[in-house]
C-alpha positions as CSV (number, residue, x, y, z in Angstrom):
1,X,99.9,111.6,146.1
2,X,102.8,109.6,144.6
3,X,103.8,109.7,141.4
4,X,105.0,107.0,139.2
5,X,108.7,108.3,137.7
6,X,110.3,105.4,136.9
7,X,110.6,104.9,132.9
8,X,109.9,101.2,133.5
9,X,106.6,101.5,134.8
10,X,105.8,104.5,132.2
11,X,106.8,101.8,129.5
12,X,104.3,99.1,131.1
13,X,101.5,101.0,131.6
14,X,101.8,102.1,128.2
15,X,102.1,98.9,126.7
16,X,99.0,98.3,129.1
17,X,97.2,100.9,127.5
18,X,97.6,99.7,124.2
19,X,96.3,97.0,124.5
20,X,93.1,98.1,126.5
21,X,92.2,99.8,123.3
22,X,92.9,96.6,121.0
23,X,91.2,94.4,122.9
24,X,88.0,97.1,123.3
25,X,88.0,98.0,119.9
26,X,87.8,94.7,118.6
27,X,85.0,93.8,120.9
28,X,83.2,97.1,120.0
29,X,83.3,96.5,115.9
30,X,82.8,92.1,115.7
31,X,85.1,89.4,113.7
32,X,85.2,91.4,110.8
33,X,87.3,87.9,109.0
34,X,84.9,85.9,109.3
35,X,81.9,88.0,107.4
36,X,81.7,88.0,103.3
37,X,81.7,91.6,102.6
38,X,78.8,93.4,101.8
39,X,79.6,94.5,98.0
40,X,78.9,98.2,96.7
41,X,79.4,99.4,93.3
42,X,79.8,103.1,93.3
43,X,80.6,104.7,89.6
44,X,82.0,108.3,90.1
45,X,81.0,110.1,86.8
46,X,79.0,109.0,83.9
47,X,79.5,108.5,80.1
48,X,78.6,112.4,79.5
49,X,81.4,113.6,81.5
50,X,79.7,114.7,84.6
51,X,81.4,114.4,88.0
52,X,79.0,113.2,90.8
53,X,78.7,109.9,92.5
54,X,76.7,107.0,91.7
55,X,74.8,106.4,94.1
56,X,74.9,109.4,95.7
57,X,74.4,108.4,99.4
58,X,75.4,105.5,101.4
59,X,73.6,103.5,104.2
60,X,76.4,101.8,106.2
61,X,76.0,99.7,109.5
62,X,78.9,99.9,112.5
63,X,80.1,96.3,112.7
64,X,79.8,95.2,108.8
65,X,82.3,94.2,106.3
66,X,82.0,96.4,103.0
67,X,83.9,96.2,99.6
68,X,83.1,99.5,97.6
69,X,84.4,99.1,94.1
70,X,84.8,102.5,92.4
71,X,84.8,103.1,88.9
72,X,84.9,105.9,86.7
73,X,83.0,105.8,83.0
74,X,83.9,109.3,82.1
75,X,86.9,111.0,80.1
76,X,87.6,113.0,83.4
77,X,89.8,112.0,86.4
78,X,89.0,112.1,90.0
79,X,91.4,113.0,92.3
80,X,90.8,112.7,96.2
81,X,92.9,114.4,99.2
């Protein structure tokens, strides 16, 4: 079996790669710019200080455009990592 050393062709068929993947993942999830986004409002406390999410679960479809506004009524800050 031969194998392919030359840096030239390592380059191209990496750059071929690439842009396998683009191209299939923008088949596989739609034209996401040309949807109007599906608008959630999620509040992440409430007035009496407790931390939980509101709502608490979320239904999302592959393929759909979402704009999830967060906002936080309570004294206390959230911090994600």
């Amino acid at each position: 079996m031969k194998k392919f050393k030359s840096p030239l062709f390592q380059i191209f068929f990496a750059i071929g790669m690439v842009l396998i993947n683009i191209v299939s993942l923008s088949w596989a999830t739609g034209v996401m710019t040309s949807q109007e986004p599906v608008r959630i409002a999620m509040q992440l406390g409430n007035k009496d200080g407790d931390l939980r999410f509101s709502p608490d679960s979320l239904e999302l479809e592959t393929g759909r455009l979402y704009l999830l506004n967060l906002t936080n009524p309570s004294d206390k800050k959230h911090y994600f990592s």
